[in-house]
C-alpha positions as CSV (number, residue, x, y, z in Angstrom):
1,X,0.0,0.0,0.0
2,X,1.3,3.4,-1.5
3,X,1.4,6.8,1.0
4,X,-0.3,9.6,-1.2
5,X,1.0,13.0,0.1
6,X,-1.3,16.1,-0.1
7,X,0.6,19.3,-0.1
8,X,-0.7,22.8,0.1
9,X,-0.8,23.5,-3.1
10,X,-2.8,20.8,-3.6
11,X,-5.6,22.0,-1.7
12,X,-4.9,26.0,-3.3
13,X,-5.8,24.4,-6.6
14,X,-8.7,21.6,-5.2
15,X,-11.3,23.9,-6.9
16,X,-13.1,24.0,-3.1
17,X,-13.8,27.1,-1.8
18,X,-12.4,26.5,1.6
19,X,-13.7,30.1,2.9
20,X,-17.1,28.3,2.7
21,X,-16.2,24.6,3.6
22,X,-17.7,23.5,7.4
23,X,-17.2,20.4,8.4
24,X,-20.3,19.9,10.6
25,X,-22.5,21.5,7.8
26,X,-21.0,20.0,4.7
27,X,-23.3,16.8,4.0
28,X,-21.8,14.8,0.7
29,X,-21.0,17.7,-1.5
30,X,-18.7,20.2,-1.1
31,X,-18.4,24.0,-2.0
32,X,-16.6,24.9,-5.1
33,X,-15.3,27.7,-6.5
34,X,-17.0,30.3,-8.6
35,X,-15.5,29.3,-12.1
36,X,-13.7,31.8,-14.2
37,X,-15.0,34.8,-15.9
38,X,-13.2,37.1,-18.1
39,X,-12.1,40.6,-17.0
40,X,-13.1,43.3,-18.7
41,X,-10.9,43.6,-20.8
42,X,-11.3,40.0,-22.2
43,X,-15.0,40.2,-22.3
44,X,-14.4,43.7,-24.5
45,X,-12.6,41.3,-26.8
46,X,-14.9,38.7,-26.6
47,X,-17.9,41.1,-27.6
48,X,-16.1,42.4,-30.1
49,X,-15.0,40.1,-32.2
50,X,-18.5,38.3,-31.4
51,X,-19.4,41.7,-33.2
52,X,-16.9,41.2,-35.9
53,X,-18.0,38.1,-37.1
54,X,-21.7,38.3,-37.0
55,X,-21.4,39.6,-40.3
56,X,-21.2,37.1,-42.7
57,X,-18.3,39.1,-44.9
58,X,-16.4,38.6,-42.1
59,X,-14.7,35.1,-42.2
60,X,-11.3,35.6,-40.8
61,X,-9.7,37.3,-38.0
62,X,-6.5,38.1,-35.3
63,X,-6.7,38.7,-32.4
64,X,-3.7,40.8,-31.2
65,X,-3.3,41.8,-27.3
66,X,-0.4,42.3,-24.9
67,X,1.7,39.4,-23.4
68,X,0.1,38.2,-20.1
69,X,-3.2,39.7,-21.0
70,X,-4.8,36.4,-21.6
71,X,-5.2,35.7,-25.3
72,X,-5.5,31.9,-24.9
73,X,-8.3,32.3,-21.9
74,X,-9.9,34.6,-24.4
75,X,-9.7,32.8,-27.3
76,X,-11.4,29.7,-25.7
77,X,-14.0,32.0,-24.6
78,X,-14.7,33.8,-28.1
79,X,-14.4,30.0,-29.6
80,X,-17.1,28.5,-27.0
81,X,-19.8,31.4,-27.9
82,X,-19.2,31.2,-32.0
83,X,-19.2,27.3,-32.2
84,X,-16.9,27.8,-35.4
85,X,-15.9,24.7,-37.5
86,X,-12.5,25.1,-37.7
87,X,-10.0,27.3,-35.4
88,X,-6.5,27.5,-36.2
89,X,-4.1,28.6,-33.4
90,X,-0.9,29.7,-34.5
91,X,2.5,30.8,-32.5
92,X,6.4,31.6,-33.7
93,X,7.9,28.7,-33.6
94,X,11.0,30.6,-31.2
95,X,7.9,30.4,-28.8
96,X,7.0,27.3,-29.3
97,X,10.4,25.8,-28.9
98,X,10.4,26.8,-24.9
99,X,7.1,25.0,-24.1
């Protein structure tokens, strides 16, 4: 029989919202975590190119935003509301080789 250790990060990233947990009220399920919403600045983007591409002309498109501003969070977001066939992700390949 194996010895699992839980560490603290563990629990930071258990998607349990501890702040709400109580042992002697919690009956089966336990409290989670709101999930993750854009900021504002995401969701501007998000709208936008919702915008963009509700006209039918409009087939293609970039989106171009600051490093650490999350494009990938965004891009999920704008690709979950549009549904679109096909999405194409690329990156320079000098970025590529570090991941």
């Amino acid at each position: 029989m194996g010895i699992d250790e839980i560490t603290e990060e563990d629990f930071i990233h258990s998607g349990i919202d501890w702040e709400k947990f109580d042992p002697a009220q919690t009956q089966g399920e336990l409290p989670l975590c709101d999930k993750k919403r854009p900021r504002p600045h995401q969701q501007e983007a998000i709208n936008a190119t919702k915008e963009y591409f509700s006209n039918p002309k409009n087939a293609r498109g970039k989106l171009i935003m600051a490093c650490g501003t999350g494009k990938t969070y965004t891009s999920l977001k704008i690709m979950e509301s549009l549904e679109p066939k096909i999405t194409l992700f690329l990156a320079p390949r000098t970025l590529s080789n570090h991941y």
